[in-house]
N, C-alpha and C positions, 0 to 999 in steps of 0.2 A: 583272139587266135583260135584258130579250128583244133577241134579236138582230134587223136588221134584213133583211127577205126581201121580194125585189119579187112583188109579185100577177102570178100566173100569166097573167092577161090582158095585162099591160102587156109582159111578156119577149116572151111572143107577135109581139104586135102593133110591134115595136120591135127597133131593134138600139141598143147600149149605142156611145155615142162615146166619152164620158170623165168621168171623175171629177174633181166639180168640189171644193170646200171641205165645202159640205152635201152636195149632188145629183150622182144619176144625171144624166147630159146622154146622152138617148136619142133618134132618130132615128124618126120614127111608118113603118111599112112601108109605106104607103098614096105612091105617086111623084106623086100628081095636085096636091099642097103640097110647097111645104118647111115640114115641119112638127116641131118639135122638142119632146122631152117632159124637164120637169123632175121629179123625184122625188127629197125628201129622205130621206136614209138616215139614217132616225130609224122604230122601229119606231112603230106602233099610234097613227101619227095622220092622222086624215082631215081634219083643217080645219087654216085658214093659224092660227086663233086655239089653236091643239095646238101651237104650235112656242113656243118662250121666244124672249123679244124682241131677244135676242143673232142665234139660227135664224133668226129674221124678217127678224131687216135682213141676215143675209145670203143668205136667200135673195131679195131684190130685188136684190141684186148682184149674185148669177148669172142673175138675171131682166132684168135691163139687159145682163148680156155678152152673152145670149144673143139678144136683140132685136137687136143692135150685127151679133153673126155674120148674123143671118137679113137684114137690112137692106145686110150688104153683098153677102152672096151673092146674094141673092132679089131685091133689089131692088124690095120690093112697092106696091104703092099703098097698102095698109093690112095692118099688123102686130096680129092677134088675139092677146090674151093671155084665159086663163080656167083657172080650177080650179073643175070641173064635181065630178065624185064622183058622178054621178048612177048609172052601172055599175059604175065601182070604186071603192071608198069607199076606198083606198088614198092619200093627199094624193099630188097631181102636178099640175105646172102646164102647161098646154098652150103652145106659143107658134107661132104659123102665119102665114106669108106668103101674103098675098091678092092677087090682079091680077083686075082688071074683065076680066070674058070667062071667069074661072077657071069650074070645074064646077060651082060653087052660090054663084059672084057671086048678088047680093050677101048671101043667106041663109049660112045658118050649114053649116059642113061635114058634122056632122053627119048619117047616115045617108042619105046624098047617094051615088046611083050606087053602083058595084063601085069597090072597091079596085084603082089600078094596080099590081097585079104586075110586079117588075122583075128580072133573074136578080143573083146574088152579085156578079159584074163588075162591076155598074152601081151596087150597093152599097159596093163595094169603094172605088173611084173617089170616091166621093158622098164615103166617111167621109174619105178623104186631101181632098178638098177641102176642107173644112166643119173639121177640124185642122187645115189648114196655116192656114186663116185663124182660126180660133177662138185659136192660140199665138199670133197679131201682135197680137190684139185681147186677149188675158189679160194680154198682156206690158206692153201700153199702159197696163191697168186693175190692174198687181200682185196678179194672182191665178194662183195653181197650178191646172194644171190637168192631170191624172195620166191617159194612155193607158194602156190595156191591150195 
């Protein structure tokens, strides 16, 4: 069976928070969202219907913790979920907190503007936050959830 390897674009574009049951729980680099990327570490599948139905429901359950983190952190007016695959056919699920006034209220993030660039620091900080509450909220919902 082929190993599971993240698409060079998504490492890129991303820093890795934790290891969920399925999924990468990865952080999008872009500071203008809190924006958080799911990827199941399952090799060579690009659609939700490529996971066994076991994979599926769990990953709507890292798909709720995850909404559950962004909604406490973010506080957003509306929470986007989407598995696009349109550049990386790679299956990943996107999850993004939105606020009226944000950079491409109320259209789609999407090729909107430059990238906020942030240094390490600001990352650093970002990931202990986004842990400390991702543990209170796993702990809530009995789900492991494995830092690096």
């Amino acid at each position: 069976m082929p190993e599971f390897v993240l698409h060079p674009r998504l490492a890129a574009d991303s820093h890795l928070l934790a290891d969920l049951p399925l999924c990468q729980l990865r952080r999008m680099r872009d500071a203008r969202w809190p924006w958080l990327l799911l990827v199941p570490r399952v090799p060579d599948r690009r659609e939700l219907t490529d996971l066994d139905s076991t994979q599926q429901a769990q990953l709507m359950r890292e798909i709720d913790l995850c909404s559950r983190l962004l909604l406490a952190v973010a506080r957003p007016t509306k929470l986007n979920t989407a598995a696009l695959g349109n550049i990386v056919e790679q299956l990943h699920v996107h999850l993004v907190a939105r606020h009226v006034g944000d950079a491409a209220w109320p259209g789609p993030i999407w090729g909107v503007g430059q990238i906020e660039v942030r240094d390490e620091a600001y990352w650093t900080d970002e990931r202990l936050r986004l842990l400390e509450t991702l543990a209170n909220i796993a702990d809530a919902a009995d789900m492991v959830v494995s830092t690096r």
